[in-house]
Every structure is written in C-alpha cells, then in structure tokens.
C-alpha positions, 0 to 999 in steps of 0.5 A: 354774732355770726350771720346766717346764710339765707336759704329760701324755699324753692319758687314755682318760676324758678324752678321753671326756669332751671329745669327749662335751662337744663333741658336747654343744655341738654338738648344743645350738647346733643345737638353738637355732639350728635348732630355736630349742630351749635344749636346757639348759633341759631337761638343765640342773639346776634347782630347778623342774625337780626339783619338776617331777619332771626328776630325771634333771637330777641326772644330764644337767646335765654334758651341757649345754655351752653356751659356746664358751670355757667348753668350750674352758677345760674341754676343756685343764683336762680334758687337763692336770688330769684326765689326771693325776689319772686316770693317778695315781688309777687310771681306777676311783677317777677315775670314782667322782671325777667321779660324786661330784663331780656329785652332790654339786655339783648337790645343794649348788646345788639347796639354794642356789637353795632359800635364794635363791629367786626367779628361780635356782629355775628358772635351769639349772645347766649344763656341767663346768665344776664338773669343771674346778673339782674338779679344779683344786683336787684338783691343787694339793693334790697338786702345789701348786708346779707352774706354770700358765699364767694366762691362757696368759700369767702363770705361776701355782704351781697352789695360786695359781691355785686361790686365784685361780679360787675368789676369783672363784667367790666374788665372782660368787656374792656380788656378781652376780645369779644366783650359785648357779652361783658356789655350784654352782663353790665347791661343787665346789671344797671336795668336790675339797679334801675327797676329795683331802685325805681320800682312801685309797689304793684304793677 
C-alpha cells in the first residue's frame, strides 16, 4: 500500500512564526534595498557583535530572514513539522522548545566562530533556519517512517531525510568558507535529537 503524506492543520504558533518570518523579510528587503541598510548586520548574531556589547543578538538573530527560498523552506518546515510537534507537545512545552533551540544554537555558533576566528567573527548568524533544523530532526525521531517529499519530487522516510539535511550541514561546515553557519545548523540539529530523545512528558 502507498504511504500518504501527512498534512497537519496549521498551528497557532506556527503561524505566528511564519507570518512574523515574512514580515522579517520584508522589512530587511526594504531596508537594503531602500535604505541600503543590511538590517541582518544588526540583528544577526555575531561574535563581534557580542564583544561589542549587541547582546540582544542572542535573542533578534531569528528575526533576520534574509532569502526568499530559505523563508519559503522554513515557512512549509513550519506548517508540516512544527505543527505537529506543537499539537503533540502541547503549545507550552513547544515554545520552551524553540527558546531552547535559539539559545542553545546561537551559543554553539558564537564558540565556533571563536575557535575559527578570522572573518566568521563578524559574519551574522541569521533566519530560523536552525528552527526548521530542530525540528526536522525532533520529527524523525518520533515519526521516522513517515514519507517526505524531497525536493517536492523524491519521496523520503523522515529519518532519510533528516540524515541527508545534516550530511550537507556538515559538508558545507568542513568544505566551504564560512561554515559556522553549518555549525550553527548541526548545532540545532543535535539539541533537537537531544531534547526529542530525552524528553519528559510535562514540563
């Protein structure tokens, strides 16, 4: 018998999410485009910009969308993933998720830039892409054998799809200039196996 693909309803966090990513996006295409400001510069988390005393970065990074695919990627992550983790966790426990996930991202990246040094010190960690990385791990731990569309063409089993997201995350962090934001993926990654695996029933 052929396996459906799973369509979950549309969450009230998620669709927070997506709709604040989107104004995000705007608002940072009219800012360089109009003003000639990269408002990611700003809101983006850099190592220079926490010596510099920006510690809100910790905290604004996800709100610097910046690419039109990446926010399209993350919005539909956001729909098929996040909904269902929120409607099986509870909206309580999936908000402490994504704080977790921010944090503990944004925290791994600033210590790779460290070790790297050079030019990554001052490049912006940006976007929820590490949410969508999160969360795509946190699924196929509990739904491994359900089917994805790669590339909206090649049905995936999730734990395939997850293996395949996180072998990229890892060649871009080895193989190509700037790949602390690789780091800052696989980062989010492991803290998704990690608090799916681990976790308790209520918080």
């Amino acid at each position: 018998m052929q396996q459906q693909v799973h369509l979950p309803t549309l969450s009230k966090v998620n669709k927070i999410l997506i709709i604040t990513m989107v104004v995000s996006f705007i608002l940072h295409s009219v800012s360089i485009n109009v003003f000639k400001f990269p408002l990611a510069q700003v809101l983006g988390l850099s190592l220079s910009g926490i010596k510099s005393g920006f510690i809100f970065q910790l905290i604004t990074y996800p709100l610097a969308n910046v690419g039109l695919m990446e926010v399209l990627f993350t919005g539909l992550l956001f729909w098929f993933l996040g909904s269902e983790l929120e409607n099986l966790w509870g909206q309580r426990k999936y908000i402490i998720y994504l704080v977790m996930t921010a944090l503990v991202t944004g925290v791994f990246y600033l210590l790779v830039s460290a070790v790297m040094g050079g030019q990554i010190s001052s490049y912006p960690f940006h976007g929820m892409a590490a949410f969508s990385s999160a969360m795509c791990v946190s699924y196929a731990v509990i739904y491994p054998d359900r089917m994805f569309q790669f590339f909206f063409l090649i049905p995936v089993k999730a734990k395939y799809f997850c293996m395949i997201l996180a072998a990229m995350a890892l060649y871009q962090g080895v193989f190509t200039p700037g790949g602390a934001q690789a780091w800052g993926q696989l980062a989010a990654m492991a803290f998704g196996f990690g608090f799916t695996y681990f976790s308790f029933e209520q918080i």
